[in-house]
TORTI-160229 format. One record per residue: residue in one letter; x, y, z of N, C-alpha, C in turn. Coordinates in steps of 0.02 Angstrom, whole numbers, padded with zeros to 5 digits, always signed. Layout:
# residues N
aXYZXYZXYZ/...
//
This chain:
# residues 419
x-00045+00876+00343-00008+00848+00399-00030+00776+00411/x+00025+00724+00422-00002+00660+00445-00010+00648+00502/x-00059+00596+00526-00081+00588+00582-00022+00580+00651/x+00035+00563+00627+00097+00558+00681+00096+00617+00691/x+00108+00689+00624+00133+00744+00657+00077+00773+00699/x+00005+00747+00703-00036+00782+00746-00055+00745+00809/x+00004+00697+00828+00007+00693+00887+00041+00722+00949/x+00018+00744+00998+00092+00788+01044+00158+00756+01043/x+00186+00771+01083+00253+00753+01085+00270+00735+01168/x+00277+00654+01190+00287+00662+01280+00285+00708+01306/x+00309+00734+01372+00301+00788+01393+00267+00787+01449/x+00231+00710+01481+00184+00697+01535+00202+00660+01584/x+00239+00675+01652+00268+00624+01667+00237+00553+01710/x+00187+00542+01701+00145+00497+01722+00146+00423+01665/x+00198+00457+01604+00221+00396+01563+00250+00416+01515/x+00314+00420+01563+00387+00431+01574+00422+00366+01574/x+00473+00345+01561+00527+00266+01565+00514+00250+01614/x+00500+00284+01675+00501+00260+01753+00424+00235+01769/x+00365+00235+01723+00305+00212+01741+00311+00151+01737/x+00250+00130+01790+00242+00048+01821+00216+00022+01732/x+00270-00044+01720+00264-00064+01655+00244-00132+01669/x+00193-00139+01740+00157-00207+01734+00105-00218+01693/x+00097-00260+01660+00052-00277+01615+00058-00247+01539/x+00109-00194+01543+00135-00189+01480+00178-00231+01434/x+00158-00305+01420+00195-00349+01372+00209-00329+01304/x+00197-00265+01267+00188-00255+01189+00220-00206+01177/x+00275-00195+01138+00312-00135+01111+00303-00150+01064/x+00310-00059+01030+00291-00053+00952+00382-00004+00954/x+00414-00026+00906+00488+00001+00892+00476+00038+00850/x+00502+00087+00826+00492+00142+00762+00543+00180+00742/x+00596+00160+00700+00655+00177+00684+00617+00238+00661/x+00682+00306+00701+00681+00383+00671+00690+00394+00616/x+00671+00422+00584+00677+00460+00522+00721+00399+00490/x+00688+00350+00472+00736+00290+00456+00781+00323+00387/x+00742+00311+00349+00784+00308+00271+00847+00370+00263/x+00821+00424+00293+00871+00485+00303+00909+00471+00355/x+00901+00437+00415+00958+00411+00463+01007+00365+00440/x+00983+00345+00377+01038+00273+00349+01091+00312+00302/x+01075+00352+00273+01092+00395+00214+01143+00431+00257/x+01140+00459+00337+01155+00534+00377+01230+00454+00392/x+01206+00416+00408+01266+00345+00431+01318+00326+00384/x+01286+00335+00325+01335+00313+00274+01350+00382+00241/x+01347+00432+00253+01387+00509+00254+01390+00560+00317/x+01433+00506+00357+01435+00575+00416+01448+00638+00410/x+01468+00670+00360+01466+00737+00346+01405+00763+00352/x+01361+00769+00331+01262+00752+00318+01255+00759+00403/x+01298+00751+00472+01225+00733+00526+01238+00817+00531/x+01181+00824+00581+01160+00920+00584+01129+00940+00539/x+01128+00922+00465+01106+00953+00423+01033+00902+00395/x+00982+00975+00347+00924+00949+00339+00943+00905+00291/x+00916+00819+00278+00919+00779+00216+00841+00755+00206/x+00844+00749+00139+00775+00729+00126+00776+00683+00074/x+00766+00629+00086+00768+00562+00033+00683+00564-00005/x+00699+00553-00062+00646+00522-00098+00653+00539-00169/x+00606+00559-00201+00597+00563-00262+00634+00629-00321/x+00681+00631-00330+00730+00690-00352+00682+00734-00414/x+00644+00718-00428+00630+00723-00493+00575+00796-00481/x+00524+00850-00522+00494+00880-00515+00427+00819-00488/x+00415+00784-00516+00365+00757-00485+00395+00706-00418/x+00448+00708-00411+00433+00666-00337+00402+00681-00265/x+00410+00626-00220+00371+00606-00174+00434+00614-00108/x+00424+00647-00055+00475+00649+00010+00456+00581+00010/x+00494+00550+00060+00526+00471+00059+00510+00474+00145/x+00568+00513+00170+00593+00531+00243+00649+00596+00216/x+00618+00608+00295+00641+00681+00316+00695+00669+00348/x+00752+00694+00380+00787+00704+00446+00744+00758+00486/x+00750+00769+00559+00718+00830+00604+00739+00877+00604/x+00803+00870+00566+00829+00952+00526+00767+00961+00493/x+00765+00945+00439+00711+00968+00379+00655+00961+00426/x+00635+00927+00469+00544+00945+00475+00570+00992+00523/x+00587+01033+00526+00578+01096+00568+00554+01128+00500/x+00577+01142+00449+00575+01186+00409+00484+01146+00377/x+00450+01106+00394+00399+01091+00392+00399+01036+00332/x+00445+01003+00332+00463+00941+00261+00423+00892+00298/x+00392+00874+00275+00361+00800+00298+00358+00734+00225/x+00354+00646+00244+00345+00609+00209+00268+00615+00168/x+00271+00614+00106+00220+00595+00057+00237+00676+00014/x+00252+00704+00049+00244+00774+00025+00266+00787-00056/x+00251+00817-00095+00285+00829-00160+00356+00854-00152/x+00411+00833-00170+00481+00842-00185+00487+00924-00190/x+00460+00957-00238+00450+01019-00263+00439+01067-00191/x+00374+01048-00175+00346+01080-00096+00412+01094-00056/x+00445+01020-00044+00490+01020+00005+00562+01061-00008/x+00567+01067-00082+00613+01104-00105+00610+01177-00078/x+00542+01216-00078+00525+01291-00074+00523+01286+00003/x+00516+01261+00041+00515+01257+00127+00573+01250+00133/x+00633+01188+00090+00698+01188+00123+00772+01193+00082/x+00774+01224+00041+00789+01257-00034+00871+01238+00011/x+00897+01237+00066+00956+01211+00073+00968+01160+00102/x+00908+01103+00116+00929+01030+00124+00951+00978+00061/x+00987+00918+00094+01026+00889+00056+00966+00836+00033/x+00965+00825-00045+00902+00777-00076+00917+00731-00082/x+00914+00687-00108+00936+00600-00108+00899+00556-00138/x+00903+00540-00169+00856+00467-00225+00860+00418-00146/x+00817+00378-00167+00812+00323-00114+00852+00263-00132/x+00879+00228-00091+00930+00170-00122+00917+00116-00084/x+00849+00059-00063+00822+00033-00052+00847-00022-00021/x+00912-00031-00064+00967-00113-00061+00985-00099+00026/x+00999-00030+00043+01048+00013+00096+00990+00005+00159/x+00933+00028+00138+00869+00013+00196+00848-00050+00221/x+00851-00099+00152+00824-00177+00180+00897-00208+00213/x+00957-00186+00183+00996-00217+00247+01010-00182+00302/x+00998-00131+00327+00982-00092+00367+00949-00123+00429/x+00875-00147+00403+00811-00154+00426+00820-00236+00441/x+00855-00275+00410+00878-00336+00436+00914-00354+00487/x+00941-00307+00488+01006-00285+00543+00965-00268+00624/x+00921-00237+00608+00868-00209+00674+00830-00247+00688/x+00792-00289+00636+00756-00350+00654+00787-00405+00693/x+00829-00412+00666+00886-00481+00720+00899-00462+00773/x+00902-00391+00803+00921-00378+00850+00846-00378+00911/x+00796-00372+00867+00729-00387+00901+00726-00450+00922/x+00736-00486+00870+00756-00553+00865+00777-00571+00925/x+00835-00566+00937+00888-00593+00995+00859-00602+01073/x+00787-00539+01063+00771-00526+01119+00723-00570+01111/x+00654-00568+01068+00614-00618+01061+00585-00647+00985/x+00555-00711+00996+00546-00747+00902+00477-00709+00899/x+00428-00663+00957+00380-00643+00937+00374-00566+00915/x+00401-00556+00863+00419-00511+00821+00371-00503+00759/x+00338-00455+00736+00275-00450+00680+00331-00367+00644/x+00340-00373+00603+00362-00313+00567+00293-00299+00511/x+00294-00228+00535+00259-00214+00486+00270-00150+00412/x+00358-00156+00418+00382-00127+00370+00448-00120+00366/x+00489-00090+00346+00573-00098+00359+00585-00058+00405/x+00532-00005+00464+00566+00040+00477+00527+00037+00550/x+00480-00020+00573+00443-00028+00621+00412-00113+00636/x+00412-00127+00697+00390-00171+00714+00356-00196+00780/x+00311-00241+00792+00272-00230+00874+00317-00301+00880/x+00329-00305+00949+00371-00360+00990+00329-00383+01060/x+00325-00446+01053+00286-00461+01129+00326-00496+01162/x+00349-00467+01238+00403-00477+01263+00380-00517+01329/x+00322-00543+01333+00312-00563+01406+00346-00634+01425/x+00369-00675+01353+00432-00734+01373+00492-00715+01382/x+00508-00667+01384+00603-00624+01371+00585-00597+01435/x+00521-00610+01503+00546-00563+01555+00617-00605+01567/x+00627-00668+01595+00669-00692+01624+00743-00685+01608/x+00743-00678+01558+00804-00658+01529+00825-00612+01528/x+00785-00549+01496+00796-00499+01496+00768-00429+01551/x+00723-00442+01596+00707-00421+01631+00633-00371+01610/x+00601-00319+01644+00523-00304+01622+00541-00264+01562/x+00475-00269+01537+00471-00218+01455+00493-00169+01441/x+00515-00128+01501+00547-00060+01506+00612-00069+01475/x+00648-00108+01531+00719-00127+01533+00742-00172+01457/x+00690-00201+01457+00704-00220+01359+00678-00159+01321/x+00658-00133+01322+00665-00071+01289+00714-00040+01295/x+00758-00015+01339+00809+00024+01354+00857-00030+01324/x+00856-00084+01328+00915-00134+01315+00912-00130+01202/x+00845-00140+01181+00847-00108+01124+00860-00064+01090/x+00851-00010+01108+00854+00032+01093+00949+00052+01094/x+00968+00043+01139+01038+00020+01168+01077-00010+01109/x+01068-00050+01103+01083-00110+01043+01100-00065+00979/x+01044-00055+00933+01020-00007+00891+01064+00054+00892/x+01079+00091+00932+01118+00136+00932+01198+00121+00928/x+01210+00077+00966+01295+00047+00983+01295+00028+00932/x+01266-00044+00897+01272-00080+00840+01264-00050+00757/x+01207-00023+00767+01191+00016+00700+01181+00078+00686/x+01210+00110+00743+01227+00191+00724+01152+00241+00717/x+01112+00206+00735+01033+00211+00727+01006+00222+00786/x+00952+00274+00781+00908+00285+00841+00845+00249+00845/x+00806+00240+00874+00736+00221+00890+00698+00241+00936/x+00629+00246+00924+00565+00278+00981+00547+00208+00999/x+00516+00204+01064+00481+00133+01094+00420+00154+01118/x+00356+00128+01109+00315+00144+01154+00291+00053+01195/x+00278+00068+01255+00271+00012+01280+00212-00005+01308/x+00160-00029+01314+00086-00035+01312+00035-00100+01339/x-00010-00111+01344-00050-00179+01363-00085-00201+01292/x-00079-00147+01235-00109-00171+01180-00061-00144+01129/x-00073-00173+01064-00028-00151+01009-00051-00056+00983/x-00130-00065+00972-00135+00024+00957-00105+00044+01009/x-00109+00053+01080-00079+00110+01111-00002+00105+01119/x+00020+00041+01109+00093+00031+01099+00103+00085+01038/x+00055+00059+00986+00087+00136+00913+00088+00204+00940/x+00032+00206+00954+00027+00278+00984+00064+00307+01031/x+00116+00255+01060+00131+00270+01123+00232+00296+01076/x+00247+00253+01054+00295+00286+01004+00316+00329+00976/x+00250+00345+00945+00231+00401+00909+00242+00458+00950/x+00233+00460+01002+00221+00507+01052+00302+00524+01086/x+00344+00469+01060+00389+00449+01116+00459+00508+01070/x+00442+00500+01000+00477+00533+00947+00505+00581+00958/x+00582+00604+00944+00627+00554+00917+00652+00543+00977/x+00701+00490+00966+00747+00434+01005+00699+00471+01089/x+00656+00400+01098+00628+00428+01146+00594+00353+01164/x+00586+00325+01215+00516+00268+01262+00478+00297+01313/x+00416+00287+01287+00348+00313+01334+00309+00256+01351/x+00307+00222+01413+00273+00206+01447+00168+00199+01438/x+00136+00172+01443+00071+00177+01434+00057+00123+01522/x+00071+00146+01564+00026+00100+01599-00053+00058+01623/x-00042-00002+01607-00123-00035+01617-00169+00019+01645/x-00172+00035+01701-00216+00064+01736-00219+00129+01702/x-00192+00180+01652-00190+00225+01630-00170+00243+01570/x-00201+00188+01514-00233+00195+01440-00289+00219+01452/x-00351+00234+01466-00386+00288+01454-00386+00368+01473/x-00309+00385+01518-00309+00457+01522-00254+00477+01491/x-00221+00402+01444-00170+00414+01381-00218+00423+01320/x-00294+00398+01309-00302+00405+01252-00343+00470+01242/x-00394+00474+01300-00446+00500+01294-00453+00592+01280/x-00376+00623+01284-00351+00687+01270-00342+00686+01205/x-00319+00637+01178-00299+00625+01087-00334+00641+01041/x-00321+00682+00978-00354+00703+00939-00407+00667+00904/x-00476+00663+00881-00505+00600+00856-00455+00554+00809/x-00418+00584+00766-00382+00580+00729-00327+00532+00728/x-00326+00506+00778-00280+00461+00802-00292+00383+00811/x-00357+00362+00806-00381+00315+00813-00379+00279+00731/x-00365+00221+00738-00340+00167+00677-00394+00177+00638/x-00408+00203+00565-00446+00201+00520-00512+00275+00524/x-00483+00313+00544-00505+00387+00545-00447+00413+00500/x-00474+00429+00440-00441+00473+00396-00471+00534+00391/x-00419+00568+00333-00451+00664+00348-00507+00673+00360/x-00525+00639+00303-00612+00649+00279-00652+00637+00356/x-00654+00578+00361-00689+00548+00426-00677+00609+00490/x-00621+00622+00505-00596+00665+00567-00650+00722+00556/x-00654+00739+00507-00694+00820+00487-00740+00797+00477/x-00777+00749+00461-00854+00731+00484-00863+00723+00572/x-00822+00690+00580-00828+00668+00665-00830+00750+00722/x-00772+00784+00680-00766+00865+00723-00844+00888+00723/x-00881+00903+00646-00927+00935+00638-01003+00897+00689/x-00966+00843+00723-01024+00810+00757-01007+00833+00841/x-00953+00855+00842-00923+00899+00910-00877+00850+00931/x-00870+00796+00900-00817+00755+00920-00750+00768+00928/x-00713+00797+00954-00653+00829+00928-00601+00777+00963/x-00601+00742+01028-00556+00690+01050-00586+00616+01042/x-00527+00576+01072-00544+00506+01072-00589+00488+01130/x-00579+00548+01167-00632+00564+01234-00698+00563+01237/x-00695+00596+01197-00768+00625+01156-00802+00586+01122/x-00775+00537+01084-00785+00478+01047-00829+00432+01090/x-00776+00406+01152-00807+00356+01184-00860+00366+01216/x-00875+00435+01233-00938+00432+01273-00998+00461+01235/x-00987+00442+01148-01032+00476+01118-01096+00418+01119/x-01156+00424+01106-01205+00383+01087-01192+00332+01029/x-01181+00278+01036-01169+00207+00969-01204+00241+00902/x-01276+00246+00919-01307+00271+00873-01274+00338+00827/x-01258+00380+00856-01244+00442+00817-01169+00420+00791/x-01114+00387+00817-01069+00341+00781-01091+00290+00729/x-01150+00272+00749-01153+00212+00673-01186+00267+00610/x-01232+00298+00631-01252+00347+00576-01182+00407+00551/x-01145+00391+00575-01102+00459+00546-01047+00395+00496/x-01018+00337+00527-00971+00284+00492-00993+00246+00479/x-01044+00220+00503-01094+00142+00472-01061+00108+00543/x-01104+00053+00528-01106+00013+00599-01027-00030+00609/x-00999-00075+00551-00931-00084+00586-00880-00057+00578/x-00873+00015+00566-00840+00052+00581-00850+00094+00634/x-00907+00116+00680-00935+00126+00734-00905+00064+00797/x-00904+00004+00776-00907-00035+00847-00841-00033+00858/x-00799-00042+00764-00714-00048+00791-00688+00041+00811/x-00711+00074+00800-00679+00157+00836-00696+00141+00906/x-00774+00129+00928-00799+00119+01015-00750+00080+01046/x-00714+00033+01007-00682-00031+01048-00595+00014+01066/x-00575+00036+01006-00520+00073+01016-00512+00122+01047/x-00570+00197+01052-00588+00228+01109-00584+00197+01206/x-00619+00145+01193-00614+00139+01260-00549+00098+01291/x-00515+00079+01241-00420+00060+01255-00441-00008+01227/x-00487-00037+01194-00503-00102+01175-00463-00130+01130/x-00391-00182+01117-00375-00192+01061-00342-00269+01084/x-00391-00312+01053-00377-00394+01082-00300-00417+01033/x-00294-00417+00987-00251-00430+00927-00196-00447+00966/x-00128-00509+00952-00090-00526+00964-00031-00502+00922/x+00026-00520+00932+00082-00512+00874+00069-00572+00867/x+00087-00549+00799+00105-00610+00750+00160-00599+00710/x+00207-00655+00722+00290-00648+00699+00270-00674+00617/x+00219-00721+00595+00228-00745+00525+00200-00673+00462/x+00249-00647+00471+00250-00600+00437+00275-00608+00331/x+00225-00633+00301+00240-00649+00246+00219-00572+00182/x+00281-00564+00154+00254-00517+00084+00197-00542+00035/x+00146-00522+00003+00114-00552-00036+00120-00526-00095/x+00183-00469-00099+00205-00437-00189+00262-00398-00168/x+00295-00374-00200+00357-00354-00208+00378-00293-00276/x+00369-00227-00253+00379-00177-00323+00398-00139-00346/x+00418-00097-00377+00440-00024-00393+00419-00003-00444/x+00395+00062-00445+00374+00113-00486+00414+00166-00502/x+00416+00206-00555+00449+00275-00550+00385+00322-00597/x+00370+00374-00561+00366+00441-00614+00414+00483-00661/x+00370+00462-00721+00424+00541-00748+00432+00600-00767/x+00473+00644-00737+00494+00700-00740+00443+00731-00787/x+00427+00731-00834+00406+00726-00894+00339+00683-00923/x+00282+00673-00962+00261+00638-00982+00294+00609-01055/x+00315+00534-01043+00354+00495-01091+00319+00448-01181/x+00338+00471-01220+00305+00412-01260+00354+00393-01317/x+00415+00406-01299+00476+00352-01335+00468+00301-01300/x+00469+00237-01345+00467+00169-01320+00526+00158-01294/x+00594+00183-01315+00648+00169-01300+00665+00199-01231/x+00624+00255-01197+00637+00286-01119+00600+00227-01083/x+00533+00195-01100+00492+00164-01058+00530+00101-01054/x+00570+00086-01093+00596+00013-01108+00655+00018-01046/x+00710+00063-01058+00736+00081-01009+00721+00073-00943/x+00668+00116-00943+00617+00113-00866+00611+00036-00844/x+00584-00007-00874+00564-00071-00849+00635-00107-00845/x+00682-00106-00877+00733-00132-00860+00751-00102-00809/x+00756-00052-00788+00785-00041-00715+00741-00051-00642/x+00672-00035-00665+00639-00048-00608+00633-00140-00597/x+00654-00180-00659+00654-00251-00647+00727-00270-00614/x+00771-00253-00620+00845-00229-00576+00824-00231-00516/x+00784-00181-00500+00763-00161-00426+00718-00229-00393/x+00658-00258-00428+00619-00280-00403+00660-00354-00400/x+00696-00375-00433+00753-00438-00444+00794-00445-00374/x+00841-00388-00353+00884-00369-00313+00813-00367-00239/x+00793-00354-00240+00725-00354-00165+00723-00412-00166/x+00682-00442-00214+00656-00515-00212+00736-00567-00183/x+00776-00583-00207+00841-00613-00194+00833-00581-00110/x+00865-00542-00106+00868-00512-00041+00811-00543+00017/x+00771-00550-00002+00704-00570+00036+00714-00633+00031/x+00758-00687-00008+00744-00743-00033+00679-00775-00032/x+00660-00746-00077+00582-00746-00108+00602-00763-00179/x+00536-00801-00205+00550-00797-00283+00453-00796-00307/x+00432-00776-00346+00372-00773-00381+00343-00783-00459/x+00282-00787-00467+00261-00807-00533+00206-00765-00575/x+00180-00710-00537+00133-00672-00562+00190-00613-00573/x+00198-00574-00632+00223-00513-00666+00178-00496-00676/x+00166-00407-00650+00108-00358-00669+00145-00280-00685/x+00131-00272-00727+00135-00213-00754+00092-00147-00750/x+00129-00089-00731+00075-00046-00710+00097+00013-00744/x+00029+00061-00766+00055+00108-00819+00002+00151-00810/x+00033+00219-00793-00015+00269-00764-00026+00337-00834/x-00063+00354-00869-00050+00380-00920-00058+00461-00912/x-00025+00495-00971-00052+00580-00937-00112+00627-00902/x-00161+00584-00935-00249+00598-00888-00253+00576-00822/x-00193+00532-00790-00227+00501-00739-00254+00425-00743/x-00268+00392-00803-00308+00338-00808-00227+00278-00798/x-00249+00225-00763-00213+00180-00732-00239+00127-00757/x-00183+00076-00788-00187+00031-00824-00138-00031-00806/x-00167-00101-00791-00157-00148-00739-00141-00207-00790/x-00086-00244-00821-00084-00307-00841-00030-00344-00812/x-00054-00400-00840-00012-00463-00757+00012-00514-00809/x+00034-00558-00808+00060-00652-00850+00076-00665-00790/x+00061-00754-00799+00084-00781-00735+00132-00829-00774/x+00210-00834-00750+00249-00880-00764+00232-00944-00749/x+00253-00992-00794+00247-01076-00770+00297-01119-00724/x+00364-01064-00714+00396-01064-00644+00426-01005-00612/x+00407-01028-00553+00440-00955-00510+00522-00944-00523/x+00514-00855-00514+00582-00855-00529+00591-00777-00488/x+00659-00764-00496+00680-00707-00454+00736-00654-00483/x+00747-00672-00552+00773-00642-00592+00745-00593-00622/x+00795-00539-00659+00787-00475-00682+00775-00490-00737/x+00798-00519-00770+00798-00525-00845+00728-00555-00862/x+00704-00610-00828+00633-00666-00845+00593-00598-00824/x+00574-00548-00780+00513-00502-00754+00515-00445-00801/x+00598-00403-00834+00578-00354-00901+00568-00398-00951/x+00583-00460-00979+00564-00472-01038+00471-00483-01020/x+00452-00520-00972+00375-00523-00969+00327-00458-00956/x+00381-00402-00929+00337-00339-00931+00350-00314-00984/x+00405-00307-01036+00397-00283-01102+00362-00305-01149/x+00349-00388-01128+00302-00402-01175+00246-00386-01161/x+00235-00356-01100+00149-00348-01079+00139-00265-01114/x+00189-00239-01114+00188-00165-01131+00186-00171-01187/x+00228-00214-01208+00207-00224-01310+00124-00236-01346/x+00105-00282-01290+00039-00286-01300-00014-00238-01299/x+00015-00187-01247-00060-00141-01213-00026-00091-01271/x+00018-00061-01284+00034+00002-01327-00035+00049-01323/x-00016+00093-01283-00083+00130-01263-00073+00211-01305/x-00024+00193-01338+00016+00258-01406-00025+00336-01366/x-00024+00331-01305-00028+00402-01278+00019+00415-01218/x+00064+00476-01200+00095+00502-01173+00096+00473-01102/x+00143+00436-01065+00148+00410-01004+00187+00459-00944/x+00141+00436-00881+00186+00468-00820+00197+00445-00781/x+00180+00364-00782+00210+00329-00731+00214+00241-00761/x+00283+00208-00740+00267+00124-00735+00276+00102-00689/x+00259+00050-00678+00266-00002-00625+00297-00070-00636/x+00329-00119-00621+00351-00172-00617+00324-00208-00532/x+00307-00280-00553+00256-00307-00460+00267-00365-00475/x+00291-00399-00422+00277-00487-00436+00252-00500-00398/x+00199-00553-00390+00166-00563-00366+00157-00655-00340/x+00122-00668-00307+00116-00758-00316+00184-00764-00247/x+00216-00737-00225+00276-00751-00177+00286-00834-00160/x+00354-00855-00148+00351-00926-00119+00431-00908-00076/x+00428-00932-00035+00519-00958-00026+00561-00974-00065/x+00613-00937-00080+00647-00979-00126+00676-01040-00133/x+00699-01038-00057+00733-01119-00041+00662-01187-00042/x+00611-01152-00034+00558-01218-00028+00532-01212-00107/x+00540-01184-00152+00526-01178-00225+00582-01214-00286/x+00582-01282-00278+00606-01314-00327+00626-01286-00387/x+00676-01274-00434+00703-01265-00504+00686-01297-00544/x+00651-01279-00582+00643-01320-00658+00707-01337-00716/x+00728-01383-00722+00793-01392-00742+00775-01381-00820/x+00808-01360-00865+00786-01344-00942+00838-01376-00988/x+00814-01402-01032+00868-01457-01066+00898-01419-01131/x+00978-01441-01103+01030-01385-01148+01045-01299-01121/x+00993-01310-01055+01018-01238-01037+01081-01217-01008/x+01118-01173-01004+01183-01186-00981+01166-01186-00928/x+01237-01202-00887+01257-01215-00847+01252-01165-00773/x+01270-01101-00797+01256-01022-00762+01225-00969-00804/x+01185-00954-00779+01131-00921-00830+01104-00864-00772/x+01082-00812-00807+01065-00750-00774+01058-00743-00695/x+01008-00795-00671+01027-00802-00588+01107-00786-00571/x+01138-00832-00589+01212-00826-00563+01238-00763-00583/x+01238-00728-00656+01269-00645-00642+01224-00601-00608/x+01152-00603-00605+01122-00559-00537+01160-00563-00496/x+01163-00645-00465+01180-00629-00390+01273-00604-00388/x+01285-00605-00451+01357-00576-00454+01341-00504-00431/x+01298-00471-00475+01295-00397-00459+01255-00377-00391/x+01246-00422-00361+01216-00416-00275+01292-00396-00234/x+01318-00468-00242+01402-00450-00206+01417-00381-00232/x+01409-00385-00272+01466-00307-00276+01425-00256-00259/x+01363-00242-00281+01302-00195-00260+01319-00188-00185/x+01327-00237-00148+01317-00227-00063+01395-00231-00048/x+01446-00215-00097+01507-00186-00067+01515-00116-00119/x+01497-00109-00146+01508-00029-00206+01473+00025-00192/x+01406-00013-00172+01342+00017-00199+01309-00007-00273/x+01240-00011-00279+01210-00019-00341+01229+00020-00383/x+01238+00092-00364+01235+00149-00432+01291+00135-00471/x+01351+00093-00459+01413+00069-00497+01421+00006-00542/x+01345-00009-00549+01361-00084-00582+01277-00080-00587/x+01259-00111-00671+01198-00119-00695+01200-00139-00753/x+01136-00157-00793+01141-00157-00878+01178-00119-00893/x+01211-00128-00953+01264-00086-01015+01205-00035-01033/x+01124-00058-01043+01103+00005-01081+01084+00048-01043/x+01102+00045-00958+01067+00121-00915+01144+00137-00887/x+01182+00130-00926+01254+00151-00913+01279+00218-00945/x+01277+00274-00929+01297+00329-00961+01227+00381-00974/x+01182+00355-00938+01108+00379-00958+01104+00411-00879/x+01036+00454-00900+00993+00462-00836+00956+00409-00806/x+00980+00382-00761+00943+00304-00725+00862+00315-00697/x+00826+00287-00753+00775+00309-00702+00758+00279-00643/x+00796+00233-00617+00790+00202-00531+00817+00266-00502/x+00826+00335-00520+00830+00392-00464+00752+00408-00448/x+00713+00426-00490+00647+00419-00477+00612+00400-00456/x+00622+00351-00441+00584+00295-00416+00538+00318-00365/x+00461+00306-00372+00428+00328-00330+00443+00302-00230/x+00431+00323-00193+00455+00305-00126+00426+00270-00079/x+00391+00230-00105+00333+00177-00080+00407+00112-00070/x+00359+00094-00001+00395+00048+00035+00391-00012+00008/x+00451-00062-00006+00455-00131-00031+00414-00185+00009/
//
């Protein structure tokens, strides 16, 4: 179980929509069951029923659930397979990424509108500090309700809000708020919001840690704060001890920050199978460079580090990179430099996973073109961004290379790790 599902669920009305939201400047937004809400939008037949996006394959990865399926106990990360035997009649779904990032652009602007101090910290969540938008928009509550508002009218989409004096209990407060739900955290009453909470809940307590911390009788965030420093630094080491004490007692100084920059850009797929025709893996990198081409454009981003990643049947993980001598954002320049990196490593044993990553990020518009003498005139950039237009009126799955045309695509696989 992940740490969201082992949080309660509201239910307290002391922070409820109607709690005093003075001093609460910080919302954390958290689109529902995002990736399966986009999928349930673009097939209204699908709402009511369980969908589960991610990895189609015997080895895939749940993506997102709908709250159909997590009744039946489907949760994200989960093995595909698992989720199959819990929900043997929900609807499955490859993930289609192009559909989420414009999605997630769409919800950002609308944050936007309200304020420029916006920090995303993924396509499907973001913290907003609203204390310049009182005037306009009125207290944090009422921009919450006005968001959330938006989001639903405009993009057919729900969202949780939690509203807070700090960014952790803003998360937590979301989390809590789930689904289509805003919970309140008032100043004066973050410590009888936190101090009931499972240890487990606190930023950088994982399994492991939680079940060392229980076996010390720690079992809340309650419990935490009024434990002895000492018996916290000996159980986590000392700065992991001072930052849990600081978050226990509602301590979290951190600002938003809207300069929210990518520092890589990637896709992976597992396969079904362990692979060692060159001609499936070759495949593979051409499509996952499709994918990582089509993000990058989209982001108008362009980069110069290509890394290749190759996970073999034992488990052993194998990492090679080239750095181009100009940035670029094309499909074609990232599989020819990962095939040649794969040509190189030939590790002539049975594969179960690749990767395609670029790395080095710049703007595209502030990243000058290297002009090449005798090159034509329109050259691969220009038919990508041909197959963008039509991708974002067709869909991707109708237009690609000639050689993943008539094949099993392995961009259905694609592992479900966020761009």
């Amino acid at each position: 179980m992940g740490r969201s599902q082992s949080l309660p669920r509201g239910g307290d009305p002391r922070f409820g929509p109607d709690a005093d939201d003075t001093g609460c400047p910080i919302l954390h937004v958290d689109m529902d069951a995002f990736f399966a809400s986009v999928e349930v939008r673009r097939r209204p037949e699908l709402r009511g029923r369980p969908v589960v996006v991610g990895g189609v394959g015997p080895r895939g990865v749940v993506s997102s659930a709908s709250y159909e399926a997590r009744r039946y106990g489907v949760r994200s990360a989960m093995p595909t397979a698992r989720a199959r035997a819990l929900c043997p009649h929900a609807v499955y779904l490859p993930p289609d990424f192009s559909q989420y990032t414009a999605a997630s652009r769409a919800v950002m602007q609308i944050f936007r509108d309200v304020t420029p101090l916006v920090e995303p910290l993924s396509l499907d969540e973001a913290f907003l500090d609203v204390a310049g938008a009182r005037r306009l928009f009125g207290s944090p509550v009422e921009i919450a309700r006005l968001i959330r508002r938006r989001v639903a009218e405009e993009q057919e989409l729900t969202c949780s809000v939690g509203v807070a004096p700090s960014k952790f209990v803003a998360k937590l407060g979301s989390t809590r708020a789930k689904p289509d739900g805003l919970l309140v955290v008032p100043a004066d009453r973050v410590l009888d919001f936190l101090h009931p909470l499972p240890v487990a809940a606190l930023w950088g307590v994982g399994e492991r840690s939680a079940e060392g911390l229980r076996r010390l009788g720690l079992n809340t965030v309650g419990d935490l704060a009024e434990a002895p420093f000492g018996l916290l630094r000996r159980a986590v080491g000392e700065a992991a001890a001072a930052h849990l004490h600081e978050l226990a007692w509602g301590r979290d100084p951190r600002s938003v920050t809207p300069e929210h920059v990518e520092k890589s850009i990637g896709a992976e797929v597992t396969f079904d199978v362990d692979v060692t025709d060159p001609l499936e893996i070759r495949r593979a990198l051409l499509a996952l460079a499709e994918k990582v081409g089509a993000r990058l454009r989209a982001a108008g981003q362009v980069g110069r580090t290509i890394s290749l990643k190759v996970r073999l049947a034992d488990f052993r993980t194998v990492n090679r990179s080239r750095t181009l001598p100009v940035p670029t954002d094309t499909a074609r320049e990232m599989f020819d430099t990962a095939w040649a990196l794969w040509t190189a490593l030939d590790p002539g044993e049975p594969v179960r996973l690749v990767g395609v990553r670029m790395e080095g990020l710049a703007a595209a518009e502030e990243t000058p073109r290297q002009l090449t003498l005798g090159a034509p005139e329109r050259g691969w950039r220009e038919a990508e961004a041909a197959v963008d237009a039509a991708a974002a009126r067709f869909g991707r799955s109708v237009i690609g290379p000639a050689s993943l045309l008539g094949k099993r695509d392995p961009r259905r696989n694609e592992n479900p790790t966020r761009p």
